[in-house]
C-alpha positions, 0 to 999 in steps of 0.5 A: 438509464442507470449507468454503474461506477467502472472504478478500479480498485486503488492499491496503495503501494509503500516502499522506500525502495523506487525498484520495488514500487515500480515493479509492484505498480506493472503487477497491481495494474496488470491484475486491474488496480489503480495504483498510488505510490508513496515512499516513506509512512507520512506521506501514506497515511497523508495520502488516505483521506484524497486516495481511500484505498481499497488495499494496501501492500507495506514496507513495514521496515520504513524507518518513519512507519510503525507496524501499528500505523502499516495495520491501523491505516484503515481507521483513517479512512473509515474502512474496516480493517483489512480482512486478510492481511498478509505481512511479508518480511525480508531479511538480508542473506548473510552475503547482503549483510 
């Protein structure tokens, strides 16, 4: 009998903000995402060869993580690059400034 892997997607979450990767790990896993975190770029991109994950969501204003490194993360784990990205910005209001 054959049995089928029952492997969840991993989403690697990255964010220097602990609120925000703890808010993003309760929504990831409520749609059925195993979830990695991690809170600056090099521990990311050091975590790709032990997690390969599936997708990623990215901080991409961390100040150790280029832009370049946020898209180019899948070359290392020998996955295509992702085929929709979405790239989110946030900008501070003038009351956050």
């Amino acid at each position: 009998m054959l049995v089928e892997s029952t492997r969840l997607p991993t989403l690697l979450v990255v964010d220097d903000d602990p609120a925000i990767l703890e808010l993003m790990d309760r929504f990831a896993t409520e749609l059925g995402f195993t979830v990695v975190q991690e809170r600056n770029g090099r521990a990311a991109l050091a975590s790709l060869p032990r997690t390969r994950p599936d997708g990623a969501i990215v901080d991409v204003s961390i100040a150790d993580y280029t832009v370049d490194a946020a898209f180019g993360m899948f070359r290392f784990t020998g996955r295509p690059a992702v085929e929709y990205p979405f790239v989110g910005r946030y900008a501070p209001s003038e009351s956050e400034q």
